[in-house]
C-alpha positions as a LaTeX table, in Angstrom:
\begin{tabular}{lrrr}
\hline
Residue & $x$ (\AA) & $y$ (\AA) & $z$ (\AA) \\
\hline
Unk1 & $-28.72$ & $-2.73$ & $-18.71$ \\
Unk2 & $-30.98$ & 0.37 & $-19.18$ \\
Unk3 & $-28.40$ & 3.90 & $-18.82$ \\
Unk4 & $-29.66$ & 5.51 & $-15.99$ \\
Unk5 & $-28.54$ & 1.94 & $-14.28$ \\
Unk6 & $-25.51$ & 1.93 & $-16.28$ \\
Unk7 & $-24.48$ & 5.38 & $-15.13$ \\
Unk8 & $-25.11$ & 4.75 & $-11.32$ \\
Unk9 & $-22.93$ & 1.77 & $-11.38$ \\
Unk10 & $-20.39$ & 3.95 & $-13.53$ \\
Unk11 & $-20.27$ & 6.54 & $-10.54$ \\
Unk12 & $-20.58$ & 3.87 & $-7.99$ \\
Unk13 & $-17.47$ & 1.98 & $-9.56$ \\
Unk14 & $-15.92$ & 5.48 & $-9.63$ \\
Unk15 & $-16.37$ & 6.17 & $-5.79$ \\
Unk16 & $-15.12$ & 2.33 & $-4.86$ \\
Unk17 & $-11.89$ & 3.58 & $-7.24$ \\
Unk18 & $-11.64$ & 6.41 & $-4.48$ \\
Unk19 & $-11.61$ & 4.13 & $-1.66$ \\
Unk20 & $-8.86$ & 2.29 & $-3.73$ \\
Unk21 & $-7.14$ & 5.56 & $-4.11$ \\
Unk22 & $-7.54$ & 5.57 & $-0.31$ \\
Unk23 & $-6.71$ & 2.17 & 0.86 \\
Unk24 & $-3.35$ & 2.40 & $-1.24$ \\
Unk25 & $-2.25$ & 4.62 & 1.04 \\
Unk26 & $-4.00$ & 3.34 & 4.37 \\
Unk27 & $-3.34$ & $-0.34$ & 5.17 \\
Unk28 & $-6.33$ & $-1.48$ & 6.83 \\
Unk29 & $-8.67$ & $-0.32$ & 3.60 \\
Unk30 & $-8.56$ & $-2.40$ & 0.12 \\
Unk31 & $-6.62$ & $-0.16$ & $-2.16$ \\
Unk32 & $-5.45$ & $-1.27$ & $-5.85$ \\
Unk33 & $-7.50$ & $-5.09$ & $-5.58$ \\
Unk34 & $-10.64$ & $-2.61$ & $-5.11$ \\
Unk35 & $-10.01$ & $-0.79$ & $-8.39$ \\
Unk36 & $-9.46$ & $-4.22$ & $-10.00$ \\
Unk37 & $-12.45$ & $-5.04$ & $-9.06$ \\
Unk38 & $-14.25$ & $-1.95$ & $-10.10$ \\
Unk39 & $-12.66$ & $-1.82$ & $-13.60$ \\
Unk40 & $-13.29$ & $-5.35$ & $-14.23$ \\
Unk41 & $-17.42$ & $-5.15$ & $-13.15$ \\
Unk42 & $-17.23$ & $-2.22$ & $-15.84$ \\
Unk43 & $-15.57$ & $-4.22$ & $-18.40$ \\
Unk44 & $-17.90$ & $-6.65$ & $-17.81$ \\
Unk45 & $-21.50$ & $-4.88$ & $-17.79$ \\
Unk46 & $-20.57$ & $-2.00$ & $-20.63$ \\
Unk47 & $-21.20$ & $-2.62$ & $-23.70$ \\
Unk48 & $-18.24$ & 0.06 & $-25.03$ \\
Unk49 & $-15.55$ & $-0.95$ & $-22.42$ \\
Unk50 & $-12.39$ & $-1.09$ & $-22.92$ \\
Unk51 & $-9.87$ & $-3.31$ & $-21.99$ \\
Unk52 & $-6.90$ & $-1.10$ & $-21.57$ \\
Unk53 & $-7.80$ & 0.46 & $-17.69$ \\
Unk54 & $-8.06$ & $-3.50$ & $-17.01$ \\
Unk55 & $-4.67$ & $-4.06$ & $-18.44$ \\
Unk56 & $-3.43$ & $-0.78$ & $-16.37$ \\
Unk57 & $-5.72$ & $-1.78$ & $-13.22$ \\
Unk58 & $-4.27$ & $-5.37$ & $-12.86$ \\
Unk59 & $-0.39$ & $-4.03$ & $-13.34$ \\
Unk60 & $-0.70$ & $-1.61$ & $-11.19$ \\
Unk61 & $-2.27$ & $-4.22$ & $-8.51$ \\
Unk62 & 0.51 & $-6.92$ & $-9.49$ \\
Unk63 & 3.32 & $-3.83$ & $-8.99$ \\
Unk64 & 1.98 & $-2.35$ & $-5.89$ \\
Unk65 & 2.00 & $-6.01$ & $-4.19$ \\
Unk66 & 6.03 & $-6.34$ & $-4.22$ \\
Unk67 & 6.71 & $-2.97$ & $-4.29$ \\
Unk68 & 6.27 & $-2.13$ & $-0.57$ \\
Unk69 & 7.87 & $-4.97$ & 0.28 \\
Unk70 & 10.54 & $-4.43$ & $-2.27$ \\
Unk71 & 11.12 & $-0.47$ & $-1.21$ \\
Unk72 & 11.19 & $-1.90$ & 2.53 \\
Unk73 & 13.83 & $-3.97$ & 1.91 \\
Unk74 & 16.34 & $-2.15$ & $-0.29$ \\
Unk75 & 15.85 & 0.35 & 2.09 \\
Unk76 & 17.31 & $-1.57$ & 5.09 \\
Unk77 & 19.97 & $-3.01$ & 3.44 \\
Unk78 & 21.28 & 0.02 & 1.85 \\
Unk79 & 21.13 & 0.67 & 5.70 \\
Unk80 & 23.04 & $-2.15$ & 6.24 \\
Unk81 & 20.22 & $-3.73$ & 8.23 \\
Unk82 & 20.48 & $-7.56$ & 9.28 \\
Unk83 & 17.75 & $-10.38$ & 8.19 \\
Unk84 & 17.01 & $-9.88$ & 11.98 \\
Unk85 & 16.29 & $-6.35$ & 11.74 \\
Unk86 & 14.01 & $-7.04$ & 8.49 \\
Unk87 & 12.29 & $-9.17$ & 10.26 \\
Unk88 & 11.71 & $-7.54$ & 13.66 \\
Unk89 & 10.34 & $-4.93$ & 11.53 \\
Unk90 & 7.96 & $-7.28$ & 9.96 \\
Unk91 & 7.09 & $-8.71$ & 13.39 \\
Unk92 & 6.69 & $-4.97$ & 14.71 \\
Unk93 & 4.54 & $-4.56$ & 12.38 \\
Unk94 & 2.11 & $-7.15$ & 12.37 \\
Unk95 & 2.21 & $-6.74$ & 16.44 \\
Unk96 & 1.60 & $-2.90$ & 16.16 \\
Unk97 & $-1.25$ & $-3.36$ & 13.52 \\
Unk98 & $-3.04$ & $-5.88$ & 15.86 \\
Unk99 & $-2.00$ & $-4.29$ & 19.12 \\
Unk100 & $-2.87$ & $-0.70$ & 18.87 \\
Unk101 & $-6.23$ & $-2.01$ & 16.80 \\
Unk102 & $-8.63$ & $-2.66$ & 19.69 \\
Unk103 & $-7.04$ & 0.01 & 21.46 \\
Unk104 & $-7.29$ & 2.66 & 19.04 \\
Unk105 & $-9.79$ & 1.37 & 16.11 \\
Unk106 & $-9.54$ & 5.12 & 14.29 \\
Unk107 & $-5.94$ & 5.80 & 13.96 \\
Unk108 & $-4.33$ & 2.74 & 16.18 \\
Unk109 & $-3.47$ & 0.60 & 13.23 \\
Unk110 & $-1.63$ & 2.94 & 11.27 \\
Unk111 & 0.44 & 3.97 & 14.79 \\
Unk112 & 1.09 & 0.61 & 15.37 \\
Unk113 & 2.27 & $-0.22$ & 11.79 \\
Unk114 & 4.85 & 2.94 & 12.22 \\
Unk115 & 6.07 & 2.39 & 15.41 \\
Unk116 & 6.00 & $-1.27$ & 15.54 \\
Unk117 & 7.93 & $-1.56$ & 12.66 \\
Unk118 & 10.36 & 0.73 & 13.77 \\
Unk119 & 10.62 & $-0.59$ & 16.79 \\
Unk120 & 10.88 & $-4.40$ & 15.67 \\
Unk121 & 13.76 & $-3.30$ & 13.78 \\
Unk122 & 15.89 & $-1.36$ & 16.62 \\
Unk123 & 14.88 & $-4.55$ & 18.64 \\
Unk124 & 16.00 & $-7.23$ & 15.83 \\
Unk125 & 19.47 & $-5.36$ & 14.73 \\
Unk126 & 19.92 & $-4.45$ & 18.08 \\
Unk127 & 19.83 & $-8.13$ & 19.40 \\
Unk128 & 22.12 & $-9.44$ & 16.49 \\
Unk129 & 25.06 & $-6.86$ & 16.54 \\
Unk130 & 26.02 & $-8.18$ & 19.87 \\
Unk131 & 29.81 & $-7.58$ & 18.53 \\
Unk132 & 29.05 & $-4.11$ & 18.40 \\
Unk133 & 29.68 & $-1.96$ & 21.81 \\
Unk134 & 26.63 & $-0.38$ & 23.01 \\
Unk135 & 26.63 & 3.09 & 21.44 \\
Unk136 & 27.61 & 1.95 & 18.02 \\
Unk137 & 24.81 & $-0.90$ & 18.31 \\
Unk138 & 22.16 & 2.16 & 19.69 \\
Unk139 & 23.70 & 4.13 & 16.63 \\
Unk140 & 22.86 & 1.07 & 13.91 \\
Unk141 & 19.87 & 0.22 & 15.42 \\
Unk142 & 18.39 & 3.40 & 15.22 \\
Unk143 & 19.87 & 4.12 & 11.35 \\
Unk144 & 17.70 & 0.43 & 10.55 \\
Unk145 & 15.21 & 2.06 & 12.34 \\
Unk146 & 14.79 & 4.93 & 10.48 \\
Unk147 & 15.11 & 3.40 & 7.04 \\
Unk148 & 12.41 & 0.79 & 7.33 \\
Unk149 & 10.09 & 3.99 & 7.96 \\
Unk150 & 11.30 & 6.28 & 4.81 \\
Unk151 & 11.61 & 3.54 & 2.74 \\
Unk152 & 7.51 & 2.14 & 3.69 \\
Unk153 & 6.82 & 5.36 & 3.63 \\
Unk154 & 8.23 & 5.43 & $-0.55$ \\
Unk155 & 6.84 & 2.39 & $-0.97$ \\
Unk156 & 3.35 & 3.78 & 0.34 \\
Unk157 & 3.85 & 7.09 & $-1.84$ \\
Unk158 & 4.65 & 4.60 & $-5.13$ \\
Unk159 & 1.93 & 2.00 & $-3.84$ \\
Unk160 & $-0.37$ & 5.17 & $-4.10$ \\
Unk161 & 1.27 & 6.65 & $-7.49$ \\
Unk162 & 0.02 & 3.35 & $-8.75$ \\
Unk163 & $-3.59$ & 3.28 & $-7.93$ \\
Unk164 & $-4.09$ & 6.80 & $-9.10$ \\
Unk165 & $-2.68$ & 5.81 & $-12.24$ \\
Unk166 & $-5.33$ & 3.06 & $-12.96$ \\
Unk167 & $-8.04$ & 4.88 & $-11.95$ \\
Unk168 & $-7.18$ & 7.96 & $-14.34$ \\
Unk169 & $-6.51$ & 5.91 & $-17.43$ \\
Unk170 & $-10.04$ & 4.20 & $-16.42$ \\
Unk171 & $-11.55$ & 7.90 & $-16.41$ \\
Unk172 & $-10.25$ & 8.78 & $-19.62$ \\
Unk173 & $-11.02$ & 5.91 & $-21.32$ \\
Unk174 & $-14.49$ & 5.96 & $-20.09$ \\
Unk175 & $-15.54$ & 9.42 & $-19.72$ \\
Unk176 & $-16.41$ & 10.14 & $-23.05$ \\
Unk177 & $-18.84$ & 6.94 & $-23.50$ \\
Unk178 & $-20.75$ & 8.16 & $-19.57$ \\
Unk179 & $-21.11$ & 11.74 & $-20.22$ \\
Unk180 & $-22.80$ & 11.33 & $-23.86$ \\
Unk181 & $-25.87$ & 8.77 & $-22.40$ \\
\hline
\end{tabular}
């Protein structure tokens, strides 16, 4: 591949690694599978590549899959949340994401993530404490409630540590081979 086409794709790889950046932290874009991708077309089509941003890209990916899910979940039991509360908070979710989408297409999704989830948890914990009297189910629901946000919320800020991690060790691998041609 001639340089001038090698060093487009090398900043064109760079700016999809942005969107990555991004999407870790925004749902509805790709986030860490994008800078897979990105690193591996680069380990692929350069002659000098590397194969340690790979190694770092595709950890990163494999971490940032369980980890929001993982965060998420020792969050609400360290709330003491119910497997109904964990999973009106999925439900919430995936209801918010699809509700508020055609409703709001800039912005909606995210909302609906948030709020759905929050709300799917009040509405699961607050449906299975039944043995609870009404304030002191209000006063559970609402700690569940709480914790499935902060703890997606750390699982969003670690999902994002992640990507920005791969796409640095990419850069500094790489740097030195683009800005000699």
């Amino acid at each position: 591949m001639p340089l001038s086409s090698l060093s487009f794709l090398y900043w064109f790889l760079v700016a999809l690694m942005g969107v990555g950046i991004v999407g870790a932290f925004v749902p509805v874009l790709p986030g860490t599978g994008l800078i897979v991708g990105a690193v591996l077309v680069w380990t692929v089509v350069s002659p000098t590549a590397s194969s340690l941003p790979l190694i770092v890209a595709i950890a990163a990916f494999l971490l940032s899959l369980g980890i929001g899910y993982l965060a998420t979940y020792i969050g609400t039991k360290k709330a003491g949340a119910s497997t109904w509360g964990q999973t009106g908070a999925i439900i919430g979710l995936v209801v918010g994401f699809l509700g508020l989408l055609p409703a709001l297409p800039i912005g909606g999704p995210l909302l609906g993530i948030l709020f759905g989830s929050m709300l799917g948890a009040f509405l699961g914990e607050f449906l299975f404490r039944k043995e609870l009297d009404m304030a002191e189910r209000i006063k559970l629901s609402s700690k569940v409630s709480l914790a499935v946000v902060v703890s997606s919320v750390v699982g969003t800020l670690l999902e994002g540590l992640l990507a920005f991690t791969a796409v640095i060790v990419f850069l500094w691998k790489t740097w030195p081979g683009i800005t000699t041609t």
